[in-house]
N, C-alpha and C positions, 0 to 999 in steps of 0.2 A: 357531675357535669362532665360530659364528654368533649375534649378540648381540641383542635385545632381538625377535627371533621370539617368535611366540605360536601354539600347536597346541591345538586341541579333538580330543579321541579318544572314539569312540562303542565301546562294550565296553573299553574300556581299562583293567578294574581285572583283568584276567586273559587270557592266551595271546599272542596277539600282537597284539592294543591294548595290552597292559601292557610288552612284549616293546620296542615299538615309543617307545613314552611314555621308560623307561629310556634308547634310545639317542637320541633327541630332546633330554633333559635333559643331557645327555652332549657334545651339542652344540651347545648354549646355549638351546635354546626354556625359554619357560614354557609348563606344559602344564596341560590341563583334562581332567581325565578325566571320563567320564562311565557312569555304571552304575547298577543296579539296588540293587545289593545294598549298604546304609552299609558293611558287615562287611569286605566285599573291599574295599571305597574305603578304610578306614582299614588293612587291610593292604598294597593296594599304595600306601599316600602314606608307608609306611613302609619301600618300596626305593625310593624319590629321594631328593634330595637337595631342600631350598629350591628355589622356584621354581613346584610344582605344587599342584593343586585336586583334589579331589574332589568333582563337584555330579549329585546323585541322578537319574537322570530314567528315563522310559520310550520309546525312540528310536518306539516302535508309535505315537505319542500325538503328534499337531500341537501341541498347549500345552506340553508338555515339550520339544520341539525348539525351539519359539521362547523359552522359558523360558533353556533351557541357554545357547545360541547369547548370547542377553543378560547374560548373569552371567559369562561365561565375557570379552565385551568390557568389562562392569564390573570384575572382574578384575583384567584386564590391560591393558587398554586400545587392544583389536583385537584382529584376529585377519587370522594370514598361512596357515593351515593345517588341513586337515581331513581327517580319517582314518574312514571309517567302517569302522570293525572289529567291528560288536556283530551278532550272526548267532546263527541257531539251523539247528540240524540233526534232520533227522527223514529215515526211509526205509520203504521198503513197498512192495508191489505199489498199484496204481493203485484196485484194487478193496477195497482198504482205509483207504484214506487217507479220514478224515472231514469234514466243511465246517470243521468249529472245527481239525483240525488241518494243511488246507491254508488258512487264515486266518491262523492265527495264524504259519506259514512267510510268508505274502506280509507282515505287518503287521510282523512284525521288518525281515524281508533287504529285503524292497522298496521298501514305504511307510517304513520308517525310514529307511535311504538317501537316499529322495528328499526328505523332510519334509524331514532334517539339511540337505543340499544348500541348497535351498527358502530355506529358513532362514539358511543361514550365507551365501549368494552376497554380497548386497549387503552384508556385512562384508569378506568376501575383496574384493570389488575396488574397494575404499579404501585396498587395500594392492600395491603391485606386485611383483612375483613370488609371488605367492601360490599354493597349489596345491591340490586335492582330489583325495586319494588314497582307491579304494571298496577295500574286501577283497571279493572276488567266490569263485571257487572252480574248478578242474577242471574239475567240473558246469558251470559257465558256461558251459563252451566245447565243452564234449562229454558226450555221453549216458552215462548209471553206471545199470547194472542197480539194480531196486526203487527208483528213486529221482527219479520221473518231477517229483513237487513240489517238492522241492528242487530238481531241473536246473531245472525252472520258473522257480523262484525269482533261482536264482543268475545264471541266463543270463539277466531283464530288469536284471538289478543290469550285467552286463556290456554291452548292449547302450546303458543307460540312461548308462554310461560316456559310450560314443561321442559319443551326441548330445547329452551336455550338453558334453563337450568341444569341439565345432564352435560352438554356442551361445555360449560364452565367449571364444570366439579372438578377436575384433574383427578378424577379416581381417590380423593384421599391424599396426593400427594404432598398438599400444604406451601405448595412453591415451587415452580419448577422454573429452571434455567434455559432463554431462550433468545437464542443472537446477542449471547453474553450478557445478560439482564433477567433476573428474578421475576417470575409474573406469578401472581395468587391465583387461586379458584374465587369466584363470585357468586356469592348467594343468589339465586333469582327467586323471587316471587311473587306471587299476584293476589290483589284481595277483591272480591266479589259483593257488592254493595248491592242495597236494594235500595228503592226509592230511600233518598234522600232527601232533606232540605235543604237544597240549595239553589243558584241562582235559575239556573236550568230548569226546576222544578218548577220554582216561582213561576219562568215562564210560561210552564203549560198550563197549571193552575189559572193564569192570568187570564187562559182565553175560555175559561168555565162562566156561565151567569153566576156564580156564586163559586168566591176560592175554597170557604167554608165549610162546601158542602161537598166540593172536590175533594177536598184534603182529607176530610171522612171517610168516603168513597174508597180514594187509594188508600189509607191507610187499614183498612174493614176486612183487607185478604191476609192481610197479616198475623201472624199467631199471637205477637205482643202489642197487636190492637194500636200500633203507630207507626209512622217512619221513622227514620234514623236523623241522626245531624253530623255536621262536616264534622265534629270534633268525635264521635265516636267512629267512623270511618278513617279516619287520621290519627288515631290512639291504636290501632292495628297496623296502620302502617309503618309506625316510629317503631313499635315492637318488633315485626319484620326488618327491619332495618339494623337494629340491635342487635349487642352481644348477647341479651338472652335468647337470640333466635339463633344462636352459632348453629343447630345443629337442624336449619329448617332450611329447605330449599327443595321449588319444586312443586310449594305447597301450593293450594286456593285457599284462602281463607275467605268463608261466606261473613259476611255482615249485613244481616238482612231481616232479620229480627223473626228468625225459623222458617222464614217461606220455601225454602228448599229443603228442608228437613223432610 
């Protein structure tokens, strides 16, 4: 067990921020989740155990990023860990997608992302071995019929990975002194999921004549003949997060059950 960790999660009161938060707790972090909605916040602070937060914010909004990021250090009293898990999905041919609904795709997955980042660095590295894990997407890293805004989206969140992980390496340096204060390098890295089962998914399933036969359907392009679930997408993320990941940063890890293979 890893002892006196501290984790902020962005979407964490459901799919895999929640998914995620659960096996964090599990391994000794205290966690801060952070979501929209109080309703989910008080059902998920009711599968952990002691230890976790629920604080409201909006990841779209620079004053709720810097908000969170501070209540989250009031807290706990630092912070070694950052998961941006809070995303939206939307699809369409290119000749439909309106200005408010490719806005409000970049202001969640991208401007949230990076606000959060923005926000939480100079807490991460007051702390050493600290890491920022983004949830990216399949999209990210390859093209998905009807779905040119979201690939948009997902692949600056994947790219945005990289170069904030080179930004933070310190060359190797393991700590460097700065305005009379020690600041670490911070791991970055991003994991790439593919259809999952979560609420999101439910949703789109929800508006098929038949979930059943949807769920077939998406699942039928896949190599391993299914989708994924929040806990194997969130079993990559704790890893990324870890001392067994010291020497990863920078990375994509697909979870996607070979569709980009």
């Amino acid at each position: 067990m890893r002892m006196g960790k501290i984790a902020l999660i962005t979407g964490g009161t459901s799919g895999i921020g929640l998914a995620a938060a659960q096996l964090l707790r599990a391994d000794g972090y205290e966690v801060a989740l952070m979501g929209r909605s109080a309703e989910r916040g008080r059902e998920a602070l009711r599968t952990l155990a002691k230890g976790a937060v629920y604080l409201q914010g909006d990841v779209s909004k620079l004053s709720d990023c810097r908000r969170i990021v501070q209540e989250t250090v009031k807290a706990f009293g630092g912070l070694d860990l950052l998961v941006n898990a809070a995303g939206i999905y939307a699809e369409g041919a290119i000749d439909s997608v309106s200005e408010q609904e490719l806005s409000l795709l970049l202001d969640v997955n991208v401007k949230g992302t990076y606000f959060m980042c923005q926000q939480a660095v100079p807490e991460l590295r007051m702390r050493q071995g600290s890491a920022i894990v983004n949830v990216s997407s399949d999209a990210g890293v390859h093209g998905n019929y009807f779905c040119t805004a979201y690939c948009a989206a997902k692949g600056a969140v994947t790219m945005f990975t990289r170069a904030l992980a080179l930004e933070l390496s310190d060359k190797g340096t393991g700590g460097r002194t700065s305005g009379g204060q020690t600041v670490y390098p911070v791991r970055v890295n991003c994991v790439c999921p593919g259809d999952i089962l979560t609420p999101m998914t439910e949703r789109q399933l929800a508006g098929a004549p038949s979930r059943e036969a949807a769920l077939e359907e998406m699942a039928a392009v896949y190599p391993m003949g299914r989708i994924g679930t929040a806990q194997e997408a969130a079993e990559v993320i704790v890893f990324l997060a870890s001392g067994k990941a010291s020497f990863v940063t920078g990375a994509v890890w697909g979870v996607d059950g070979g569709i980009t293979a």
